[in-house]
TORKE-423838 format. One line per field, with one value per atom (N, C-alpha, C): atom name; residue number from 1; x, y, z; residue in three letters. Coordinates in pm, whole numbers, plus 50000, padded with zeros to 5 digits. Each point is the difference from the previous one (the first is absolute). Layout:
N
atomo [CA|...]
num [NUM|...]
px [X|...]
py [Y|...]
pz [Z|...]
residuo [ALA|...]
***
This chain:
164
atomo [N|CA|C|N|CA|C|N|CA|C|N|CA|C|N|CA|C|N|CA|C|N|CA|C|N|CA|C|N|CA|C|N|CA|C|N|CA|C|N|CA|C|N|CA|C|N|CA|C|N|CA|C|N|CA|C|N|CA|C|N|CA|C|N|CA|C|N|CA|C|N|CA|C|N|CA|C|N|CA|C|N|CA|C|N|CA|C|N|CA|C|N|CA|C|N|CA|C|N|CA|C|N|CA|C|N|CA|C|N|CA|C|N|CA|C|N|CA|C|N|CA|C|N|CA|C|N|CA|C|N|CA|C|N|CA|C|N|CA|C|N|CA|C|N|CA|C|N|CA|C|N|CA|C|N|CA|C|N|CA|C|N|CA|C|N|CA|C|N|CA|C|N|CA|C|N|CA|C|N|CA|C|N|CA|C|N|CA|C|N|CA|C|N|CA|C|N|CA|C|N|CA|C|N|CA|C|N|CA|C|N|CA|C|N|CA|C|N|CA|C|N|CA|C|N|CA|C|N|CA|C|N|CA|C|N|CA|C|N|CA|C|N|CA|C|N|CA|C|N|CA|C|N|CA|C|N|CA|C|N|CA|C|N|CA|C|N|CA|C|N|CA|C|N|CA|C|N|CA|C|N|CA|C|N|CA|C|N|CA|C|N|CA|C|N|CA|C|N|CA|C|N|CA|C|N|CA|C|N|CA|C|N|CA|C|N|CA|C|N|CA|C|N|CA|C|N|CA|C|N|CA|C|N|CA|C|N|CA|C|N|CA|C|N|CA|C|N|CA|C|N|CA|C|N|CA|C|N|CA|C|N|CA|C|N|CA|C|N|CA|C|N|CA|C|N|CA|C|N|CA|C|N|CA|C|N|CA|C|N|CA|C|N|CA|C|N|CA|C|N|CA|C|N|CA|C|N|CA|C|N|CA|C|N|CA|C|N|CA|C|N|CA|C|N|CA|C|N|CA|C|N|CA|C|N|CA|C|N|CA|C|N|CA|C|N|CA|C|N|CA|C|N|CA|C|N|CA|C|N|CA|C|N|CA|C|N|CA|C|N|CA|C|N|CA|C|N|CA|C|N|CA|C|N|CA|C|N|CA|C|N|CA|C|N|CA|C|N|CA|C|N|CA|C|N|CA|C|N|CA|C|N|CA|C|N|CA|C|N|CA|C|N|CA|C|N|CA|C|N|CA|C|N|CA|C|N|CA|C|N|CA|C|N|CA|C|N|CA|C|N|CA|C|N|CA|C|N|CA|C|N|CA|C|N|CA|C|N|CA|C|N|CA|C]
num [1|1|1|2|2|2|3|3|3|4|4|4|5|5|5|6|6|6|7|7|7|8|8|8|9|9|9|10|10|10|11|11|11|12|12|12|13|13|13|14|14|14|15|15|15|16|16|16|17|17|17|18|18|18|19|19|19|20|20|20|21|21|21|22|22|22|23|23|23|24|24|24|25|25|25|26|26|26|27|27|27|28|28|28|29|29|29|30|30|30|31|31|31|32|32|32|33|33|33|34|34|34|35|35|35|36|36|36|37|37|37|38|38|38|39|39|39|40|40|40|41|41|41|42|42|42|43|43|43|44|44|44|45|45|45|46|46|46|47|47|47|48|48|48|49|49|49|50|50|50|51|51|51|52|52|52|53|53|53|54|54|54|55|55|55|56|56|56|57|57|57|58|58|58|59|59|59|60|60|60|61|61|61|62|62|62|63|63|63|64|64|64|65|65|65|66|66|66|67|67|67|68|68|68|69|69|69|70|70|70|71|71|71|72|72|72|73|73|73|74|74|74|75|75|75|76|76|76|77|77|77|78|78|78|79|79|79|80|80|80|81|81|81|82|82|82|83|83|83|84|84|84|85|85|85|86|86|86|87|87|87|88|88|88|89|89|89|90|90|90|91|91|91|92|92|92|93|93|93|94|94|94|95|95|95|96|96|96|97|97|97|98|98|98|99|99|99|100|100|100|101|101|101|102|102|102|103|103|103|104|104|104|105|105|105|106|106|106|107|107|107|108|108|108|109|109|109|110|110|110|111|111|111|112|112|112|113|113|113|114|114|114|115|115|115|116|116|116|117|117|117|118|118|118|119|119|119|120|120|120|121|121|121|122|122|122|123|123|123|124|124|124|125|125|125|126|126|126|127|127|127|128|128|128|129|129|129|130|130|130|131|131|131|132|132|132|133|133|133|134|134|134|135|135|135|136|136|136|137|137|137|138|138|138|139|139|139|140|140|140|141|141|141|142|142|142|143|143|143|144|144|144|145|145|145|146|146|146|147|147|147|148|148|148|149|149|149|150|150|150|151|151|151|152|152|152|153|153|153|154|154|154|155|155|155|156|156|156|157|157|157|158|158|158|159|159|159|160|160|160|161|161|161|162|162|162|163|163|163|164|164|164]
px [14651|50061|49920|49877|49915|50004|50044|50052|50093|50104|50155|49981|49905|49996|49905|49945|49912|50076|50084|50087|50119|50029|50130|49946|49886|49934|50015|49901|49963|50140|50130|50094|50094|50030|50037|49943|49864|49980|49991|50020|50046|50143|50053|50125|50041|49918|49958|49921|49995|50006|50110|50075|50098|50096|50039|50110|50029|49882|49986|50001|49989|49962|50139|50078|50162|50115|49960|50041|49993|49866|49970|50091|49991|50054|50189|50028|50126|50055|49906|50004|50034|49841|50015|50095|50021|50144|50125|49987|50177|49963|49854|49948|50104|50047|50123|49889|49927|49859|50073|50026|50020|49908|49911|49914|50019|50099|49978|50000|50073|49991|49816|49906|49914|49910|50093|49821|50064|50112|50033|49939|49944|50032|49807|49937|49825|49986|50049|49987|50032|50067|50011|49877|49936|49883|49874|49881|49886|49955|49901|49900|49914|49909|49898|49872|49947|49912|49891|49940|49876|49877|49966|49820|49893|49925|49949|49900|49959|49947|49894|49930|49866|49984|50111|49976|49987|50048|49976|49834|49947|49845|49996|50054|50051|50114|50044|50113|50074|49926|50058|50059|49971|50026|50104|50024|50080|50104|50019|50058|50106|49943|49996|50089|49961|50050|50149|50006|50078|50132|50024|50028|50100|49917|50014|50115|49952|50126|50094|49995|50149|50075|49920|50055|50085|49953|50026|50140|49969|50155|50094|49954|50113|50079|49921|50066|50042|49975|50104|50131|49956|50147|50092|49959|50061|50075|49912|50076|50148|49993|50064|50151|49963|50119|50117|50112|50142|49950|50073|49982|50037|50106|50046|49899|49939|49930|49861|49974|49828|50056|50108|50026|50004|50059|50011|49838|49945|49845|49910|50020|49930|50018|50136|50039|49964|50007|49978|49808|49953|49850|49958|50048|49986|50010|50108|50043|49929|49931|49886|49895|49948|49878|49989|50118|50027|49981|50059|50020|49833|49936|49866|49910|50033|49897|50061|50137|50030|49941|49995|49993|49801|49966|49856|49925|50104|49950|50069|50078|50026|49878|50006|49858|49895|49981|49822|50065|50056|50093|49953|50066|50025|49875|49921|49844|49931|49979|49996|49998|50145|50065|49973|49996|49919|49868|49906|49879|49979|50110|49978|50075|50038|50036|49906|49872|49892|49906|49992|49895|50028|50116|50065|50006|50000|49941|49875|49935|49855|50008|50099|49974|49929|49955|49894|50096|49853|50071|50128|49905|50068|50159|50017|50167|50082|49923|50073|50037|49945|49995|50141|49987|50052|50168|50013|50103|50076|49912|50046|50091|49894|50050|50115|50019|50142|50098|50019|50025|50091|49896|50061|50075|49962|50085|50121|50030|50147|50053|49982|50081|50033|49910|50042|50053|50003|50088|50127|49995|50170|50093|49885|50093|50005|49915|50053|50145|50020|50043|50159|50010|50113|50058|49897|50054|50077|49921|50072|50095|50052|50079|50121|49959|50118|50079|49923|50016|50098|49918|50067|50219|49948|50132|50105|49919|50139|50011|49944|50005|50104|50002|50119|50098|49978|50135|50114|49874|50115|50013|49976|50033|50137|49986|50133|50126|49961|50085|50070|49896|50052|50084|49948|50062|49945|49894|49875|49948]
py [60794|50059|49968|49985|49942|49897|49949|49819|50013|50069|49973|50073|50109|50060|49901|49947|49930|49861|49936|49875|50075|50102|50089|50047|49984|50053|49896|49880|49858|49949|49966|49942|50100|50144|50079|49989|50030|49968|49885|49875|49877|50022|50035|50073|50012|50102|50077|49896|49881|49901|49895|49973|49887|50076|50159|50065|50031|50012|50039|49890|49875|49855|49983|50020|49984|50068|50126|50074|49965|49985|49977|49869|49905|49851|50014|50124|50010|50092|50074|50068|49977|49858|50000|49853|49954|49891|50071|50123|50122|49987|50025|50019|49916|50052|49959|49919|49912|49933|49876|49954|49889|49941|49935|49898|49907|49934|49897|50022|50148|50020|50025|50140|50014|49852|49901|49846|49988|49974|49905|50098|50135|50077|49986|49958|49987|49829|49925|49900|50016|50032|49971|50078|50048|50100|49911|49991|49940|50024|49965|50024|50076|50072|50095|49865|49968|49931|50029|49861|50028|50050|50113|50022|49918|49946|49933|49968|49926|49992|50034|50007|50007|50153|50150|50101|49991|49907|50036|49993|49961|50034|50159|50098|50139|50007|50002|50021|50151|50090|50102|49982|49972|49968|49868|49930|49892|50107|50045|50062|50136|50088|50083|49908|49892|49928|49960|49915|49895|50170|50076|50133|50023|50026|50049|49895|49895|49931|49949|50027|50010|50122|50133|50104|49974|49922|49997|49930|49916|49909|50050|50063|50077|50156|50056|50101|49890|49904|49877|49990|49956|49923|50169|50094|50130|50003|50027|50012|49888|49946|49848|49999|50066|50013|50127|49961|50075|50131|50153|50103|50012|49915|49931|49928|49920|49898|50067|50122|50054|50109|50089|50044|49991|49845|49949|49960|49941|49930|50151|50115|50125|50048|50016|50053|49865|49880|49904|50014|50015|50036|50124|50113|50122|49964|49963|50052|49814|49933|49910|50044|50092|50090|50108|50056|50087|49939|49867|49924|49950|50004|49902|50131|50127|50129|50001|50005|50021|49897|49879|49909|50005|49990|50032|50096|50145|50102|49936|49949|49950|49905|49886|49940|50046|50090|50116|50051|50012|50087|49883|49876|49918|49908|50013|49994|50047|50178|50088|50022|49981|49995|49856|49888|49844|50057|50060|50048|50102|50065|50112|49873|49930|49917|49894|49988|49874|50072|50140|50074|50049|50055|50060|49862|49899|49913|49912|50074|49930|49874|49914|49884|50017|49828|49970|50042|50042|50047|49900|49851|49882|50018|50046|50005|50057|50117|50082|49945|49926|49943|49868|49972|49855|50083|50122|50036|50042|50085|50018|49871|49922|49871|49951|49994|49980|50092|50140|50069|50025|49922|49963|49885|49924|49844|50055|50067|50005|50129|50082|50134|49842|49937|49920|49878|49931|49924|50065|50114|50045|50041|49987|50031|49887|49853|49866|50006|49956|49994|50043|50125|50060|49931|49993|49985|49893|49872|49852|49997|50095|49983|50067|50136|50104|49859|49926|49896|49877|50010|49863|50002|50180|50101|49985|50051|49965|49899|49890|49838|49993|49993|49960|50095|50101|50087|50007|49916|49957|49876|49892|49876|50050|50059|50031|50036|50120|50020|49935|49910|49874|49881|49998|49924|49836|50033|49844|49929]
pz [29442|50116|50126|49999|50089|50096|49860|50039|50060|50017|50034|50156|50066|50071|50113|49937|50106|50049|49910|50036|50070|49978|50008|50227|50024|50119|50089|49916|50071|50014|49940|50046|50094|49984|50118|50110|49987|50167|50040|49898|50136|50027|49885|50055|50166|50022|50132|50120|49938|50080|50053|49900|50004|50033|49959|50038|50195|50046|50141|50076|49961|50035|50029|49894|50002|50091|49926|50110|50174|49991|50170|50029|49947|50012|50006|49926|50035|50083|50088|50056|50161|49974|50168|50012|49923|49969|50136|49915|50036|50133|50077|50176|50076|50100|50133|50081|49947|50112|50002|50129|50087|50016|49913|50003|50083|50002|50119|50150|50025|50152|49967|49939|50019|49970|49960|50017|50133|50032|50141|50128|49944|50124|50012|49894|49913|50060|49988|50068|50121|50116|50120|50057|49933|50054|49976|50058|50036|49891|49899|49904|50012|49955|50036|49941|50151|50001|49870|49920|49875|50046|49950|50028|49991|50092|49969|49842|49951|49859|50055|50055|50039|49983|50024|49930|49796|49903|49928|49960|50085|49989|49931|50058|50041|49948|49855|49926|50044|49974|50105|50095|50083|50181|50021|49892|50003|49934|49885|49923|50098|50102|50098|50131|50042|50098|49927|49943|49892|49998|49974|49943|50138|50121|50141|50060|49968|50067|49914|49877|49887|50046|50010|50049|50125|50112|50140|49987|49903|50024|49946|49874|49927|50091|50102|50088|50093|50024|50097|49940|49925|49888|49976|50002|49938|50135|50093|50158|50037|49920|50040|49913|49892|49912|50055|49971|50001|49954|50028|49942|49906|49907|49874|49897|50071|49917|49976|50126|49980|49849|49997|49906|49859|49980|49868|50002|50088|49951|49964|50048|50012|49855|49926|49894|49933|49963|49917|50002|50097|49981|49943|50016|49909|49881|49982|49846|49944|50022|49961|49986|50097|50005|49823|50043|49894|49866|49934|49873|50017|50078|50000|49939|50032|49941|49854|50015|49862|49848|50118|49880|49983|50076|49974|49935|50023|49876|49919|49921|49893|49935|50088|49964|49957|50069|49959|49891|49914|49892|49860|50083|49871|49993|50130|49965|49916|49987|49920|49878|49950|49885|49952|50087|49873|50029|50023|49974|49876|50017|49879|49852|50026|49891|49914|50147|49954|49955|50032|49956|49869|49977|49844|49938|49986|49919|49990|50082|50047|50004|50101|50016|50151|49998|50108|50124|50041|50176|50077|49980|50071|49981|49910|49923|50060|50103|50104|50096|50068|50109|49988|49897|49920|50003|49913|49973|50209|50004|50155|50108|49975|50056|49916|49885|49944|50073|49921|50090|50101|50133|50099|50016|49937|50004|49937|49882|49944|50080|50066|50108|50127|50050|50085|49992|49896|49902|49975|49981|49932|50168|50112|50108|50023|50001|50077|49898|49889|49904|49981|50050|50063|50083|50153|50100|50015|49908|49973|49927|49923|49857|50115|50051|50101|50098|50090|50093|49954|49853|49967|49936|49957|49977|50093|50155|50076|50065|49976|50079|49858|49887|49918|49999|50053|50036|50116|50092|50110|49963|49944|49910|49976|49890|49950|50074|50065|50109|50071|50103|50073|49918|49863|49956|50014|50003|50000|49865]
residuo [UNK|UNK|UNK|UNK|UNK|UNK|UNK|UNK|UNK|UNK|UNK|UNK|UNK|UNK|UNK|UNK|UNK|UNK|UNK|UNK|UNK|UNK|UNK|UNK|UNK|UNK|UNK|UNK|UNK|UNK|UNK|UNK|UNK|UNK|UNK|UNK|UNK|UNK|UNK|UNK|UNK|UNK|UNK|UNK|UNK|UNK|UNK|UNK|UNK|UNK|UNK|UNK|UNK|UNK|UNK|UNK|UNK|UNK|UNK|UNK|UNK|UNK|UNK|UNK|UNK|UNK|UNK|UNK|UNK|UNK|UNK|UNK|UNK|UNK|UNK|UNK|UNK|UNK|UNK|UNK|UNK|UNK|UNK|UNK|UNK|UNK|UNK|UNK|UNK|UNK|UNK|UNK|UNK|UNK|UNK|UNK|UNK|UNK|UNK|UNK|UNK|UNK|UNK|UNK|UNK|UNK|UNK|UNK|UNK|UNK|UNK|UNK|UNK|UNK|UNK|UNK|UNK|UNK|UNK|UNK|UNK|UNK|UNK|UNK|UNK|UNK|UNK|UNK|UNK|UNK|UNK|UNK|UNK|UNK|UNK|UNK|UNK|UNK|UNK|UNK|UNK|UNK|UNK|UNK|UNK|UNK|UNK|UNK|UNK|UNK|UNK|UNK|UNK|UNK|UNK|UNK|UNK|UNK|UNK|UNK|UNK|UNK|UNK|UNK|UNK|UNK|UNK|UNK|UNK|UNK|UNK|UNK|UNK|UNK|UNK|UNK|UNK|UNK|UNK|UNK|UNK|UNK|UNK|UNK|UNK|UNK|UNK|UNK|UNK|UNK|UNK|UNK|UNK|UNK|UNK|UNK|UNK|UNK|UNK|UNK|UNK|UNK|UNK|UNK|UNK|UNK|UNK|UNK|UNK|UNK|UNK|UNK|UNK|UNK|UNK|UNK|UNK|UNK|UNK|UNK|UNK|UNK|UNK|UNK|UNK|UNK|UNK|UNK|UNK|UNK|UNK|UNK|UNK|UNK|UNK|UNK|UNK|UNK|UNK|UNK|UNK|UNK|UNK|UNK|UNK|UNK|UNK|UNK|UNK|UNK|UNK|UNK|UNK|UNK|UNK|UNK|UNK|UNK|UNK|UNK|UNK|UNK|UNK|UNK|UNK|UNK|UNK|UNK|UNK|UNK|UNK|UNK|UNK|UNK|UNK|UNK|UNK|UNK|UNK|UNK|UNK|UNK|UNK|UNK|UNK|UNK|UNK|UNK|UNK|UNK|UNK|UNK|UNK|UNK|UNK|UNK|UNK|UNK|UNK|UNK|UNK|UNK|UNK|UNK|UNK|UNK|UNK|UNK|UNK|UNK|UNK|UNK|UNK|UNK|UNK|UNK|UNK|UNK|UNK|UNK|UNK|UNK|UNK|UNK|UNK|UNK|UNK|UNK|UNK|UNK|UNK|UNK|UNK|UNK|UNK|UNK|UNK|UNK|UNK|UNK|UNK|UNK|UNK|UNK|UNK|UNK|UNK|UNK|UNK|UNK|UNK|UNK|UNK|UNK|UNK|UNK|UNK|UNK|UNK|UNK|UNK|UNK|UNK|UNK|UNK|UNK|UNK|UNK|UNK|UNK|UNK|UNK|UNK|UNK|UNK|UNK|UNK|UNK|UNK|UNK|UNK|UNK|UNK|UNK|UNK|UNK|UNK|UNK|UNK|UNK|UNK|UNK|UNK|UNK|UNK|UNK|UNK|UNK|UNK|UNK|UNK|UNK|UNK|UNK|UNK|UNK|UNK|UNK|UNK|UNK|UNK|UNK|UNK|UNK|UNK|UNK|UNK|UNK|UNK|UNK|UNK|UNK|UNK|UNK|UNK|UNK|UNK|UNK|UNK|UNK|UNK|UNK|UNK|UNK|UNK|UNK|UNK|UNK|UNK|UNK|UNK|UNK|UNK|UNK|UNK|UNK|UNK|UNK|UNK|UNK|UNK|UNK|UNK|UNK|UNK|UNK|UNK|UNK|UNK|UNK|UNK|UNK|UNK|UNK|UNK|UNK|UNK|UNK|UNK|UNK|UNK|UNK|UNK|UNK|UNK|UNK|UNK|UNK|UNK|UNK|UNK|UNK|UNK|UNK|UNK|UNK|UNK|UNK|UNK|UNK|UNK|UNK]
***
């Protein structure tokens, strides 16, 4: 019963990874975001000049600068957008914010739980690390994976349709 509770942990909480990954991915899909007005409206706007390299002497202070004028352009670009388009970018950034906590306590979960799995069989530490990194490759594998298989779904569905 041991056995079944500790594999029964380690594959739920990646669970709790790939499930929120998905979710989010079909979530902010549904978002009313006009991507192309907000690039065309991101391009006609000036760049926020590079810090010079000579602060990463001072990774801080490059890090602090570099920050200040991402901020600056991004209340430019916000100012600049439709009361339409700041809306959808406002709610499409929340609810990204939101799936990025969710999915990260998940992570610390299924961190956890492959720890309590390498330890209940006393394998080498390295194995944790090893499994983790799998892990992550198959929760983010099963979303590329989707996304190409979903894409490739309705490029042959309007095939059909059209009659091509």
């Amino acid at each position: 019963m041991h056995e079944l509770v500790l594999w029964a942990g380690f594959l739920g909480a990646w669970l709790l990874v790939v499930g929120p990954l998905f979710q989010a991915l079909l979530e902010l899909q549904d978002e009313e975001l006009e991507q192309d007005r907000i690039r065309d409206t991101m391009l006609s706007m000036a760049p926020p000049g590079p810090v010079s390299r000579w602060w990463l002497l001072l990774p801080p202070v490059w890090w602090v600068k570099h920050n200040r004028r991402r901020a600056e352009f991004m209340e430019q670009l916000l100012a600049h957008l439709s009361d339409e388009d700041y809306e959808a970018f406002s709610s499409f950034m929340k609810k990204a914010r939101g799936w990025i906590f969710v999915g990260l306590g998940g992570l610390l979960i299924a961190a956890k739980e492959t720890w309590e799995l390498v330890e209940g069989h006393e394998w080498p530490s390295w194995l944790f690390w090893a499994l983790v990194v799998l892990g992550l490759i198959v929760s983010l594998g099963n979303l590329a994976l989707y996304g190409v298989a979903d894409q490739r779904q309705r490029e042959r569905r309007r095939q059909l349709r059209d009659g091509t």
